[in-house]
C-alpha positions as CSV (number, residue, x, y, z in Angstrom):
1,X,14.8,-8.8,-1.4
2,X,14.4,-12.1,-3.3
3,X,15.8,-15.5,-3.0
4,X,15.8,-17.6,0.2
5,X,19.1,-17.3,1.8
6,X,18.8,-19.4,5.2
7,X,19.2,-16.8,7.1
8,X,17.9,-17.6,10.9
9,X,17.3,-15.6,13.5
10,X,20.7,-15.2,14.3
11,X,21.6,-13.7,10.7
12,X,24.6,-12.2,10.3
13,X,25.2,-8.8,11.7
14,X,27.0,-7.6,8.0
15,X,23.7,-8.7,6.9
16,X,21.0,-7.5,9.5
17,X,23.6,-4.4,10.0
18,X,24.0,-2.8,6.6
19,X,24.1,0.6,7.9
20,X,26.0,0.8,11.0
21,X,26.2,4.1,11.6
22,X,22.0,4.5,11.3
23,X,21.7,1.9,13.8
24,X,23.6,3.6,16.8
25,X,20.9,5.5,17.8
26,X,17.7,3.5,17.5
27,X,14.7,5.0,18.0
28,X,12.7,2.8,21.3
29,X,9.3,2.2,22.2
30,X,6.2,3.2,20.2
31,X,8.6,5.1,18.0
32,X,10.2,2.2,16.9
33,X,6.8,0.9,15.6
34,X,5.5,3.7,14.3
35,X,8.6,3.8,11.7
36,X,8.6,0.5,11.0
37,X,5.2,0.5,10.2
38,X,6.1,3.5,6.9
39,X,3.5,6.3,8.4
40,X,4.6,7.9,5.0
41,X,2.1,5.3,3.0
42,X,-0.4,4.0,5.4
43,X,-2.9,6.7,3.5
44,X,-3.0,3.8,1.3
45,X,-5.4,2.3,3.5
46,X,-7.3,5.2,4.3
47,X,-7.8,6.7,0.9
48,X,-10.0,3.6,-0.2
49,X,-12.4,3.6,2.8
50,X,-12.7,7.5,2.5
51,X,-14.0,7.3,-1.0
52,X,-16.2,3.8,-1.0
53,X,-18.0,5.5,2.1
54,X,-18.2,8.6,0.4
55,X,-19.8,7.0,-2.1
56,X,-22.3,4.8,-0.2
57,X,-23.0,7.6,1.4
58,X,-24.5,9.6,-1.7
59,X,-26.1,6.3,-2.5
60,X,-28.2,6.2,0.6
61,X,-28.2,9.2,2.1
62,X,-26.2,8.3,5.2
63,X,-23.4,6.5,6.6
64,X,-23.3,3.7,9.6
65,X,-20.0,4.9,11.1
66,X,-19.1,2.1,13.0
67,X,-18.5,-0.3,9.7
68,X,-16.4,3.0,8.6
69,X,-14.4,2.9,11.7
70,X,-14.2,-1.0,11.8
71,X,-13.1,-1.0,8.0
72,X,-10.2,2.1,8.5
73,X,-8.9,0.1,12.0
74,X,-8.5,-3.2,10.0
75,X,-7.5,-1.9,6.8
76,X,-4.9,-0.1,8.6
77,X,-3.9,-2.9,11.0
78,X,-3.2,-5.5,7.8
79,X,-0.7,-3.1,6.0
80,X,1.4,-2.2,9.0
81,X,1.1,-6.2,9.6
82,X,2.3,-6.8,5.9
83,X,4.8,-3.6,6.6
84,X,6.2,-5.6,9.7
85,X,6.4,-8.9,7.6
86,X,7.9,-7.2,4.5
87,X,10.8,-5.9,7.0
88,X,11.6,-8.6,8.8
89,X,11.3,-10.8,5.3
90,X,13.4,-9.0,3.7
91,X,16.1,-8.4,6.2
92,X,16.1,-12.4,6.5
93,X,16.3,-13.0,2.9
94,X,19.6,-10.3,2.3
95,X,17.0,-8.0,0.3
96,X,17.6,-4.8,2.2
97,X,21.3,-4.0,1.4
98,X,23.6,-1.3,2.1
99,X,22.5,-0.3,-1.9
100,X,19.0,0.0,-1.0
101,X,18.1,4.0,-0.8
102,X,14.3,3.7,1.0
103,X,13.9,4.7,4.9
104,X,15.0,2.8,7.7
105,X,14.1,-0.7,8.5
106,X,14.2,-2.2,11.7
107,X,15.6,-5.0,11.2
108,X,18.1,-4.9,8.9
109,X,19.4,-2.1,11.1
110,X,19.2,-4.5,14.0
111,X,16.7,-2.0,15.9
112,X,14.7,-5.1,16.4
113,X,15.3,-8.9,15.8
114,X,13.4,-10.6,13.5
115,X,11.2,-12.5,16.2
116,X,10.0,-9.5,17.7
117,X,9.1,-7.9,13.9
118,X,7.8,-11.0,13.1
119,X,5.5,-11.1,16.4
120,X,4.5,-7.2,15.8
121,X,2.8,-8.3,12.4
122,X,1.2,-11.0,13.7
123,X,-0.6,-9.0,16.3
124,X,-1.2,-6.4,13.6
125,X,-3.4,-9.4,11.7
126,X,-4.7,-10.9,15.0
127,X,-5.9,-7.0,15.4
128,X,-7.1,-7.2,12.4
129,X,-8.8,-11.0,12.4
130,X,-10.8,-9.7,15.8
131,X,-11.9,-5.8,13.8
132,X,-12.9,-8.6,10.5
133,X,-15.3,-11.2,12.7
134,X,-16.7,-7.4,13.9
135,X,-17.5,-6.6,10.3
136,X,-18.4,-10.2,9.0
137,X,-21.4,-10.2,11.2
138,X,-22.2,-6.7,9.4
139,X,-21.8,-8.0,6.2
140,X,-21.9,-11.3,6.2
141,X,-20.3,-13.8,3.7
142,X,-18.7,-11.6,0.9
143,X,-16.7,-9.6,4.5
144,X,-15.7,-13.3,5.3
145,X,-14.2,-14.1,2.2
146,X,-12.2,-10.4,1.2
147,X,-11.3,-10.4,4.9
148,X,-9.3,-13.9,4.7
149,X,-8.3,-13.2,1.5
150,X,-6.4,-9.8,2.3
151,X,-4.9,-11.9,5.7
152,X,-3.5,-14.1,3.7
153,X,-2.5,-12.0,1.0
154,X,-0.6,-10.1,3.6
155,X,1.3,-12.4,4.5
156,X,2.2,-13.9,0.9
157,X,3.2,-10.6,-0.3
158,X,6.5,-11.2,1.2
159,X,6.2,-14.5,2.9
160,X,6.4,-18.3,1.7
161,X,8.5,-19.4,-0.9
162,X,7.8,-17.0,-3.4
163,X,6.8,-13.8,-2.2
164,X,5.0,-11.8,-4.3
165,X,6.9,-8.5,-3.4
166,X,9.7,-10.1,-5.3
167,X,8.1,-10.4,-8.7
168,X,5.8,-8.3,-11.0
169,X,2.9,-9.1,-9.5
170,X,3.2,-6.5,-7.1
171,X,1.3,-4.4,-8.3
172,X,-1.4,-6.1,-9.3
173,X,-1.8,-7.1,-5.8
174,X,-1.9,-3.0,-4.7
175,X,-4.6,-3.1,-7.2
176,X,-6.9,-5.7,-6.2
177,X,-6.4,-5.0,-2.4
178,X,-5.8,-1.4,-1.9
179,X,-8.0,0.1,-4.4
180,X,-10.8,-2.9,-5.8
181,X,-11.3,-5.0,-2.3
182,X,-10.8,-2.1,0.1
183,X,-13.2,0.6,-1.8
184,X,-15.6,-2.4,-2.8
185,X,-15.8,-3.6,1.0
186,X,-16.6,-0.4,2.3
187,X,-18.8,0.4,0.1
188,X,-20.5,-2.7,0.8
189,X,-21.0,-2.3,4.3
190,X,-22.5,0.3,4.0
191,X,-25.1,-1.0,1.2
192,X,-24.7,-4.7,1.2
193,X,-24.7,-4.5,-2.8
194,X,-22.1,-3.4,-4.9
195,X,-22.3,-1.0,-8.3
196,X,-20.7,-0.5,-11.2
197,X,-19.4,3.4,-9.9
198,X,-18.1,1.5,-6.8
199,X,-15.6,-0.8,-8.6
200,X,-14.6,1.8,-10.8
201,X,-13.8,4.0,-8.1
202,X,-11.7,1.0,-6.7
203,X,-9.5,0.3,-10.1
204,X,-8.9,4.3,-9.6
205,X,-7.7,4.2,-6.2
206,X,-6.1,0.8,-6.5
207,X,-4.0,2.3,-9.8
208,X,-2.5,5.0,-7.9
209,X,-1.5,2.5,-5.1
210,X,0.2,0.8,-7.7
211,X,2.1,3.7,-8.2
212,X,3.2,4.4,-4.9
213,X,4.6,0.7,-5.1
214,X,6.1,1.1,-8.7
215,X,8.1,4.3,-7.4
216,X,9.3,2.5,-4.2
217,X,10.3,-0.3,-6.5
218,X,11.9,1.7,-9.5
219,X,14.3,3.6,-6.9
220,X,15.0,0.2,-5.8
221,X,16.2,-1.4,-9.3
222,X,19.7,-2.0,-8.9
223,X,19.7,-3.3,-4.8
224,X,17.0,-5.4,-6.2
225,X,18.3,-6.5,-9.3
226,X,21.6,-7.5,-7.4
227,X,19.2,-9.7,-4.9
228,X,18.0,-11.6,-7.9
229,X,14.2,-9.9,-7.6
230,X,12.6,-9.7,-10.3
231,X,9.6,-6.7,-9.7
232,X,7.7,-4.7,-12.9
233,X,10.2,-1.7,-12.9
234,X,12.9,-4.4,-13.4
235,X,11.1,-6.4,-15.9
236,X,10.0,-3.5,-17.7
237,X,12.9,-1.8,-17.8
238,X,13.6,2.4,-16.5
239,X,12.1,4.1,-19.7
240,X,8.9,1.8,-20.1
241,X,8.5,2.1,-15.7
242,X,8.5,6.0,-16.8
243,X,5.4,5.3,-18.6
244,X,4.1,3.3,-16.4
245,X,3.9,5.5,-13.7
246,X,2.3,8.5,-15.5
247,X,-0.5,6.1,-17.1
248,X,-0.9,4.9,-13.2
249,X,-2.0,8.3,-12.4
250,X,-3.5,9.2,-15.4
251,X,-5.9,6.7,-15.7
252,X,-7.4,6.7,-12.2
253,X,-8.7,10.6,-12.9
254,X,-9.9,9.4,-16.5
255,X,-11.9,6.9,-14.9
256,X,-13.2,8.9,-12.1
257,X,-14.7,11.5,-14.7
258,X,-15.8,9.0,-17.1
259,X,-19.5,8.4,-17.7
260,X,-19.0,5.3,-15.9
261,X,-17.2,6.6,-12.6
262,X,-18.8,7.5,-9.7
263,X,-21.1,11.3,-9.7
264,X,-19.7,14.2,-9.6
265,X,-16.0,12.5,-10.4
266,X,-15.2,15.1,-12.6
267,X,-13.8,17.3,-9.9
268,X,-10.8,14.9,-9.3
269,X,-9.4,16.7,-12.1
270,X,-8.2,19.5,-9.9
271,X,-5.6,16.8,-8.8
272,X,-4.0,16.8,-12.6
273,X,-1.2,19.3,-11.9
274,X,0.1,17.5,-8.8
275,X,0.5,14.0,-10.6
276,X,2.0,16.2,-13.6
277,X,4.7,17.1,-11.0
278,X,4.9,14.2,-10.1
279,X,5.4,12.9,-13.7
280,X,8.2,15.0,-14.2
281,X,9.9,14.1,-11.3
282,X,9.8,10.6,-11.6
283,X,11.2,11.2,-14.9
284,X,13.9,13.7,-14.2
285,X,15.4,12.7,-11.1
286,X,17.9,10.3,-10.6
287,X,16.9,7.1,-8.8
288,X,17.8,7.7,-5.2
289,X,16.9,9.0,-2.1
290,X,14.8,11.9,-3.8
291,X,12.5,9.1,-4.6
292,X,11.7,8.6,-0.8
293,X,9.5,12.3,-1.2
294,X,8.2,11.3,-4.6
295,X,6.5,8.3,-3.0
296,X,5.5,9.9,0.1
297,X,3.9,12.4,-2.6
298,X,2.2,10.1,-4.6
299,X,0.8,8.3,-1.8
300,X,-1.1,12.0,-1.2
301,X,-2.1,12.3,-4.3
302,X,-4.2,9.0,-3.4
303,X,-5.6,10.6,-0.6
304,X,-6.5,14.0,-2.4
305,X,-8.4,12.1,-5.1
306,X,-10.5,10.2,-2.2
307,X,-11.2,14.0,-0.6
308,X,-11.6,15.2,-4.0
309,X,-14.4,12.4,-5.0
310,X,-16.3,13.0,-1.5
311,X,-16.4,16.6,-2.1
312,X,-18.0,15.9,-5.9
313,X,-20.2,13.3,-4.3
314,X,-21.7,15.9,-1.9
315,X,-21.6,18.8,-4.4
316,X,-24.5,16.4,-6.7
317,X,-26.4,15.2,-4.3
């Protein structure tokens, strides 16, 4: 998943093929799509609009639902698009090896070739353009700007000639997209201001993003390392990604019941014992397939936080 290789669409099969025997039986039509989009970590998108609503919501006294359902459709439509363009990227660029322990992807596997990936993500981001003009006449400017921003951060993430998937910027971009613009923005729409509460309630939601990316990518060290990436878990190393992860979802519930989160925060405590689990799982298990369920996990734990938060928000109001 890192250097340019020159591989065309017509890779080589060794190398779009690495698992021959998973790509007998391809799954077809929408089902083909619906994997290759990761349904396992598309709460991602969710979990930020959930709680910057929420929040607006105990702000104003009521919620506009159509910017809700605009910001969920596009927020949702530019990560399977980055998804789609991670895949086919990868599969091009001889990251996703035989090694590599994650689910399936499509391309690699040969279930689809890389034009017709490539073409599925770009409809994703048109889908996703046409939901963003929708919500820039909401919003206005500030809608304009995140909106392009995101599009083309979607891309970059594993496009161009230095992808930000392959480096340790990673998750910094999880950060500022899935937790800082996406609660921010939806909060927004709802208010046309931001608040203090509101950004700290994106940091918190973007930090456990960060961690469903830093488990994908720690599970991934040596198929990575081999394709000359060079992500946080590699540059930090296995003991100091440990830490990492359990400060990534500490933090976000420290921040959440701080005097500075959002009200009634204090109730996202209740999610403690599930990231301690899954603390001492990411530190006990072997890197491997097991991690597949760890990050399906914490992607849920992002989600439980954003109910968690709503429910706070409506028990103080």
């Amino acid at each position: 998943m890192t250097l340019e290789t020159g591989l065309t669409e017509s890779a080589p099969a060794e190398l779009v093929q690495p698992d021959a025997s998973r790509a007998d039986q391809p799954p077809d039509g929408w089902r083909l799509w619906w994997l290759a989009a990761r349904p396992r970590t598309l709460t991602i998108s969710v979990a930020p609009v959930v709680a910057g609503t929420a929040l607006a919501w105990h702000d104003t006294g009521g919620v506009d639902p159509r910017p809700f359902l605009a910001a969920l459709a596009g927020a949702l439509a530019v990560q399977a698009g980055t998804n789609l363009f991670n895949d086919v990227g990868d599969a091009l660029r001889g990251g996703d090896q035989p090694m590599r322990q994650g689910p399936p992807r499509v391309t690699a596997l040969g279930w689809a070739s890389p034009g017709r990936v490539r073409r599925a993500a770009l409809a994703c981001f048109v889908l996703a353009a046409v939901v963003g003009l929708y919500l820039v006449w909401l919003g206005g400017w500030p809608i304009a700007v995140l909106g392009g921003a995101s599009l083309a951060a979607g891309w970059g993430y594993s496009g161009g000639p230095r992808p930000i998937a392959y480096t340790a910027l990673g998750e910094v971009f999880v950060i500022a997209f899935f937790g800082l613009g996406a609660v921010g923005g939806a909060y927004y729409l709802q208010t046309m201001t931001l608040t203090s509460p509101a950004l700290v309630t994106g940091l918190a939601v973007g930090l456990v993003a960060a961690a469903v990316l830093l488990a994908n990518n720690y599970r991934d060290m040596e198929p990575d390392r081999l394709a000359g990436r060079r992500t946080l878990a590699i540059v930090a190393g296995a003991e100091t990604s440990k830490l990492i992860f359990g400060t990534l979802l500490v933090v976000p519930m420290a921040l959440l019941a701080s005097p500075w989160g959002p009200p009634g925060g204090i109730i996202t405590l209740g999610a403690a014992p599930l990231a301690l689990m899954l603390f001492r799982r990411f530190v006990s298990e072997p890197r491997g397939a097991a991690f597949n369920a760890i990050l399906a996990s914490t992607a849920r734990l992002q989600l439980v936080l954003a109910v968690l938060l709503a429910v706070g928000l409506a028990m103080v109001r």
